[in-house]
N, C-alpha and C positions, 0 to 999 in steps of 0.2 A: 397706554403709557404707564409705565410703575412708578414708584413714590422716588425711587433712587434717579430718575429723570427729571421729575418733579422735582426735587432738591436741588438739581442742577441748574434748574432753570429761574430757581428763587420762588417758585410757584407753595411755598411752605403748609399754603391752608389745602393746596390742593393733596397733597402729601401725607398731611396729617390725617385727612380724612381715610386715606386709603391706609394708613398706618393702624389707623384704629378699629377701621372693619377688620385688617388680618390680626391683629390683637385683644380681640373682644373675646376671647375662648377663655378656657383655666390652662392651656396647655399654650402660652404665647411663645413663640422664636424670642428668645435674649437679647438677641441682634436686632432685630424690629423694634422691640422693646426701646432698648436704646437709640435708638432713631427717633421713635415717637417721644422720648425725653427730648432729644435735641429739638424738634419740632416744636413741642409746647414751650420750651423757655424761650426760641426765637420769638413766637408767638405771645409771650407773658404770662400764657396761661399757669402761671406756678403751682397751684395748687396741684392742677391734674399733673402737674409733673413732677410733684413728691411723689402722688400716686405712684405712678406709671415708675419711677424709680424705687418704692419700697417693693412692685412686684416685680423688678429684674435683679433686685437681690435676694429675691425668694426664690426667682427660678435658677437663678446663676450662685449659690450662697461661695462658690470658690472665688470668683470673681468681686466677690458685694464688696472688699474692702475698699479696691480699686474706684470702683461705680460709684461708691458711698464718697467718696472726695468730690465727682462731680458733680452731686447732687449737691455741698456745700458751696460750687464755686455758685448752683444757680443761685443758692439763696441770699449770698450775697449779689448775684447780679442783679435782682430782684429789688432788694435795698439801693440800687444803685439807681434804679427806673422810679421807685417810688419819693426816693430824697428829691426827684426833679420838681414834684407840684406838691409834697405835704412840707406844708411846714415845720411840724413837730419832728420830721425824721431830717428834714436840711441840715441842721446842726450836730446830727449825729456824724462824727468823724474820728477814726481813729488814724495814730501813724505813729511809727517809732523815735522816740525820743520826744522832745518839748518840738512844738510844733515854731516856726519862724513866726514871726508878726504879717508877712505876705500870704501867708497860711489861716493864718485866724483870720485876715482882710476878707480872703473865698469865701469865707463861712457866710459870711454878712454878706456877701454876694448873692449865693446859696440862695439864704432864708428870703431875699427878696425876691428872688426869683421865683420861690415856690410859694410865694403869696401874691404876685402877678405885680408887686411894687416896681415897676422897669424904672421910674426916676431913681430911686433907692439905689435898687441893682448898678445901674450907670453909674450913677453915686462912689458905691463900695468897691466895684471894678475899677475905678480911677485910682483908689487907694491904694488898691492891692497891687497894682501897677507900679505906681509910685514908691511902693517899698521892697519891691521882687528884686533882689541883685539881679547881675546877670552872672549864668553859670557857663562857662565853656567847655570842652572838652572834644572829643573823635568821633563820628561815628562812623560806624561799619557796616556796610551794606551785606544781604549774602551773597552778592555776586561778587566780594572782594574791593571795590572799591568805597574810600572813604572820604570824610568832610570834616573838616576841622572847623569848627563853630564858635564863633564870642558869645552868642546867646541860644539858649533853646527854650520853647513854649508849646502848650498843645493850642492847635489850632480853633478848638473850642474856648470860647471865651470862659466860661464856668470852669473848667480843668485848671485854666492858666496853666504856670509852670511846674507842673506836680503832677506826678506818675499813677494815676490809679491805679491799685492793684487788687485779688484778691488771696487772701491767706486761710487758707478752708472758708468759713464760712463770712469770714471778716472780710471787711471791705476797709482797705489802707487808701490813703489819700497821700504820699509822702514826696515831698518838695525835691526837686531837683538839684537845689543847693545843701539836701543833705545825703546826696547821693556820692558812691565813688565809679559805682560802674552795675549798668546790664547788659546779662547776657542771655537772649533768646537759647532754646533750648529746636533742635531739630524736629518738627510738628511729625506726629507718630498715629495719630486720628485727627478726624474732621472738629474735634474739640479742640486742640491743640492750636487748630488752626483760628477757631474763634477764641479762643484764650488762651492766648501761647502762655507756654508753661517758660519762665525765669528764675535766673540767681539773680537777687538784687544785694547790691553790696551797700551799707551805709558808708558815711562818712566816720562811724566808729568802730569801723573793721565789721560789723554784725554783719552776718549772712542770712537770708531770706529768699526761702525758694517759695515763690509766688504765682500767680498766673495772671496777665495781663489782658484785661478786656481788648481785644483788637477792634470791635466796633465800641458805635456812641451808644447808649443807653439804649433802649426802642428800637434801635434799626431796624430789627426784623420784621417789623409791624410797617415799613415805608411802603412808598405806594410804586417806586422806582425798584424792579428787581432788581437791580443790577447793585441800588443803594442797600437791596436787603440783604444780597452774598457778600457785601463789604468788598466790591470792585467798583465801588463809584464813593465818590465823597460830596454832601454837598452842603451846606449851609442856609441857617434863616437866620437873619440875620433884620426883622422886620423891628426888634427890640432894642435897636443902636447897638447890640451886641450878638459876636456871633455865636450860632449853636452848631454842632456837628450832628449829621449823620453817617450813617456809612462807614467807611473803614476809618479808624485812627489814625489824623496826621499830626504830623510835630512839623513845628513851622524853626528852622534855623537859621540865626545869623552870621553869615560866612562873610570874609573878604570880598567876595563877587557879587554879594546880595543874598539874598533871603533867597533858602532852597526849602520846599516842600517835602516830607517824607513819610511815606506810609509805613504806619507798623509794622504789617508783615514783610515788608522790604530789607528789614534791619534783622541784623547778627547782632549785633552790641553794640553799646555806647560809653565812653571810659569818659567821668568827668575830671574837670581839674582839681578841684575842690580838695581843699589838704583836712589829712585827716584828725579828729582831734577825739574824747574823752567823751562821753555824756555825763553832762553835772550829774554827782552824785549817784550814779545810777551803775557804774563800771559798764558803761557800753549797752547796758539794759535796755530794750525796749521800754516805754511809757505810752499808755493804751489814754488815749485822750475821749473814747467812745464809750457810754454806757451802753450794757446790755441787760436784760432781765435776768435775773438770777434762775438758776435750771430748778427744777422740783430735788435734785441729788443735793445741789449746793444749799441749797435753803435746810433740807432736811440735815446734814450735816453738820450746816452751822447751829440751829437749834442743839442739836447736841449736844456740842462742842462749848458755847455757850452756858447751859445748863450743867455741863458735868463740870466748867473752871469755876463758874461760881459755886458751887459744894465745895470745890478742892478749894478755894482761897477763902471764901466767908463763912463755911458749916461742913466741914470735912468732915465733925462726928455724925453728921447724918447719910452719909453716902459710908464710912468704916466701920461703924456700930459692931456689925456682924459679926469684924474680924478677928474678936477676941484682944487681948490687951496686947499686941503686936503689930500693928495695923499696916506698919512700913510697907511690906514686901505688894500687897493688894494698892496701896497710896504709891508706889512707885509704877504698878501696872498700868494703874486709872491716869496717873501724872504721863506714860509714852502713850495713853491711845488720844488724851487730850492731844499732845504734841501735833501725835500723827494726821488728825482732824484739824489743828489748826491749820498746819503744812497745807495737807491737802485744797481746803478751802484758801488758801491766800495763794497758792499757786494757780488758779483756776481764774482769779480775777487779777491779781497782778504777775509781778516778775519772780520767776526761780529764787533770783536772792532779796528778796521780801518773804520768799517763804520760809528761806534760811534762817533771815533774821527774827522773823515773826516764831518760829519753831525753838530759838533760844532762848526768847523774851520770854515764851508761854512755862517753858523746861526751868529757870530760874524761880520764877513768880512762884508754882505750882507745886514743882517735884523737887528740886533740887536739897530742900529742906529736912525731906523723907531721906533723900540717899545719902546724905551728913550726917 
């Protein structure tokens, strides 16, 4: 039996194995390769599956831009399996815009859950309950037929009403009620399929093409094949609340009752949700998720840092050189500051934070020189 059998069958470790005996050379198949990627992130194995993805971009470098995207959706799925039992990572969430109060409620969900507090959790899950509008809106099946909905939720109690998604390597958490509309995109690889690729439309017109986990965190690791290809759904529910595995449902409130529907079933979903402004932000995404700063952004900002204070508190010590005209060099040093502040504030916030931050810096700095 070959491993492309073995995948069919949900059999993944049996797969893997044989994935990595035809891939243990200097000379591995691309295509293998990728496969054994797939395998180790069902698997969890993440580590071996940076690996195994920095050597299909070295055998494939035409392809690596492509490749290089799904290696970021693993690491954020990665993040998504490890916020279920560390604490420290539960609260890590990010989403566009200010998050609802049903949104911050999850969080406290989250964190009890991955500290094994289930009174808490039932607790915080009451709350967040208690404060979740209800969102309505269409959805659309791909076989053409739709439902028209007073309420939608994921059928996972920890999800509630909010869309998991990821955006490279970020992991979005963004609420249903600040949604206008998704739309699956036509699955093109067996990725696609486990993370269909979407437009998510906010409720500020922003657009965001994302890719949506189609399984529950782990899945791949169940002991049910059928739970591990995401053709079975089922639930534990031993903590007064339920957990998902398997394929992704959203539980809707219809006229006829409460309908069931699996993620890969759906074309899109148009909410009612009228559109409005984000405070102060022009539409802006607000990243509500710390991340660690990169060794580029760190070194940049020392820089950037270091060359504004010369230019604002001791500029004869950085112009000395320039002989008694010092403008033309104090104007050079005043755009590569600029250009360094820009670039660092666009890395950690929004395009127009770096706007503004790149005129504040231009003012303070240079603007002096060029008058």
């Amino acid at each position: 039996m070959n491993y492309e059998q073995l995948v069919d069958q949900g059999d993944y470790k049996g797969a893997l194995d044989l994935l990595r005996q035809a891939t243990s050379g200097p000379r591995a198949d691309p295509a293998q390769l990728l496969s054994r990627f797939s395998m180790e992130v069902r698997l969890q194995d993440f580590d071996a599956a940076e690996s195994t993805m920095q050597r299909l971009c070295a055998a494939a470098p035409d392809v690596a831009p492509v490749m290089s995207q799904l290696g970021l959706a693993a690491r954020a799925e990665r993040l998504a399996i490890q916020r279920l039992k560390d604490p420290a990572l539960a609260t890590k969430r990010a989403t566009p815009g200010i998050p609802p109060p049903h949104a911050l409620a999850l969080v406290k969900v989250a964190l009890a859950h991955a500290q094994g507090d289930v009174t808490n959790a039932k607790a915080a899950l009451a709350e967040a309950r208690s404060m979740t509008p209800a969102t309505s809106g269409t959805l659309v099946r791909k076989n053409g037929a739709t439902i028209a909905f007073t309420d939608i939720t994921d059928t996972d109690d920890l999800t509630g009403a909010s869309l998991p998604c990821y955006e490279g390597s970020q992991l979005l958490d963004i609420a249903y009620s600040e949604l206008r509309s998704i739309t699956f995109q036509e699955p093109k690889t067996s990725f696609d399929v486990m993370w269909p690729r979407a437009e998510v439309v906010l409720v500020t017109g922003e657009a965001l093409r994302v890719r949506v986990p189609a399984l529950y965190p782990g899945s791949g690791c169940a002991e049910d094949s059928f739970v591990r290809t995401g053709q079975m759904t089922t639930w534990t529910r031993d903590k007064g609340y339920a957990e998902g595995h398997g394929q992704r449902d959203l539980s809707l409130t219809t006229a006829e009752g409460n309908a069931i529907v699996g993620l890969n079933s759906i074309a899109s979903i148009t909410f009612d949700n009228a559109m409005r402004a984000a405070p102060g932000r022009g539409g802006q995404a607000i990243t509500t998720q710390e991340r660690p700063w990169s060794a580029a952004e760190r070194g940049v900002a020392w820089a950037v840092g270091i060359l504004g204070a010369l230019m604002v508190l001791r500029p004869s010590l950085l112009l000395f050189s320039f002989g008694d005209d010092p403008r033309i060099p104090a104007i050079v040093f005043g755009l590569i500051l600029c250009g360094g502040v820009g670039w660092v504030t666009a890395q950690r916030s929004t395009k127009a934070m770096a706007a503004v931050a790149v005129v504040i810096t231009f003012v303070v700095t240079t603007l002096k020189w060029v008058l």
